[in-house]
C-alpha positions, -999 to 999 in steps of 0.1 A, spaced: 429 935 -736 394 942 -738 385 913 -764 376 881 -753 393 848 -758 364 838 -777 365 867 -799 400 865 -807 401 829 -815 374 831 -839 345 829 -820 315 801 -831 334 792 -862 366 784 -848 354 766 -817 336 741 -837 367 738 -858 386 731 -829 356 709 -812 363 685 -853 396 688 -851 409 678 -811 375 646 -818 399 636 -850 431 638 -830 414 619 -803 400 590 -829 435 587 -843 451 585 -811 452 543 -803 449 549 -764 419 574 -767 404 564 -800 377 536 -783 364 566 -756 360 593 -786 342 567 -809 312 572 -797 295 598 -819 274 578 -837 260 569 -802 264 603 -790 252 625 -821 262 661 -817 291 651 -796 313 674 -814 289 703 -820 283 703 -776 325 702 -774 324 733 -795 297 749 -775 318 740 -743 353 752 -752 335 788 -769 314 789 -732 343 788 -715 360 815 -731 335 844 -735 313 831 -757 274 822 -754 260 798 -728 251 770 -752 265 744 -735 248 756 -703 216 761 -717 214 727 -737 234 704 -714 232 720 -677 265 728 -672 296 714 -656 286 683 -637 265 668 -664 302 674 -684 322 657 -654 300 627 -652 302 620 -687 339 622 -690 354 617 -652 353 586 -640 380 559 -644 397 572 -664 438 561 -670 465 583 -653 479 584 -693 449 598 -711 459 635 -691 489 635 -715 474 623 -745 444 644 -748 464 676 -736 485 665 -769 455 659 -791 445 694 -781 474 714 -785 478 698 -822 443 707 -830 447 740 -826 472 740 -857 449 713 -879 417 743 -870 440 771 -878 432 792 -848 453 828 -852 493 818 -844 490 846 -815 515 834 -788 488 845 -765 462 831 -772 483 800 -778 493 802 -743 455 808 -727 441 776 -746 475 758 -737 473 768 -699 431 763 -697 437 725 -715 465 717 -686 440 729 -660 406 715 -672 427 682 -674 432 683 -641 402 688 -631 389 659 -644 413 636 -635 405 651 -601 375 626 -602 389 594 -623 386 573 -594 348 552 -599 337 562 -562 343 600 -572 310 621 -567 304 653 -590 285 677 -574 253 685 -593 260 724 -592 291 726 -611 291 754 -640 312 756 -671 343 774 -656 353 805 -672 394 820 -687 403 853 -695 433 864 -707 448 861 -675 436 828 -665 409 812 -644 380 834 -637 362 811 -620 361 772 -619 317 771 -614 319 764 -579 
């Protein structure tokens, strides 16, 4: 398949629909809701996500070229973090996808599920407080067939 993730999804459009829509799952979700309050702090919170999630799926470098890739991500999000919130946001997500009306493609269903499982991972793979992100980190990048690279 010769089109991108991105492209299939919707590209800009349904990114930042998806960005809205996992940041109101979040905010309604009593375990995550204090972590995911912050965008009046944080303006442009949601618009960044967007630019993240369309990044890592074939889409511009936004996120990169505003926010400096991975590790500035990781050291936002990473650290003590609750064994649970893995779960929870992996739920938020998946729901999201159906309150943003990205296409029903079983395929592209399963790519966002299976990328969402992994990037969870990945952060948890730094929730304890003594974790240290390496400051070289880019966004990682999925095809349809999975990881392409994880920006190491």
């Amino acid at each position: 398949m010769s089109e991108s993730v991105y492209d299939a999804a919707g590209g800009d459009e349904a990114f930042q629909a998806l960005a809205a829509a996992t940041n109101d799952r979040c905010l309604a979700e009593p375990e995550l809701n204090h972590a995911f309050s912050h965008d009046n702090l944080n303006p442009g919170h949601v618009q960044r996500l967007g630019w993240y999630w369309a990044e890592v799926f074939g889409g511009p470098a936004r996120f990169t070229e505003s926010c400096g890739g991975q590790s500035p991500m990781l050291r936002v999000h990473a650290h003590d973090v609750p064994e649970d919130w893995k779960q929870r946001f992996l739920d938020c997500f998946l729901a999201a996808i159906d309150d943003a009306e990205l296409p029903a493609d079983p395929r592209l269903r399963d790519v966002l599920h299976d990328y969402m499982a992994w990037a969870v991972n990945d952060v948890m793979a730094y929730k304890e407080p003594a974790a240290v992100v390496r400051s070289d980190l880019g966004v990682p990048r999925w095809s349809w067939e999975g990881l392409v690279s994880d920006g190491r």
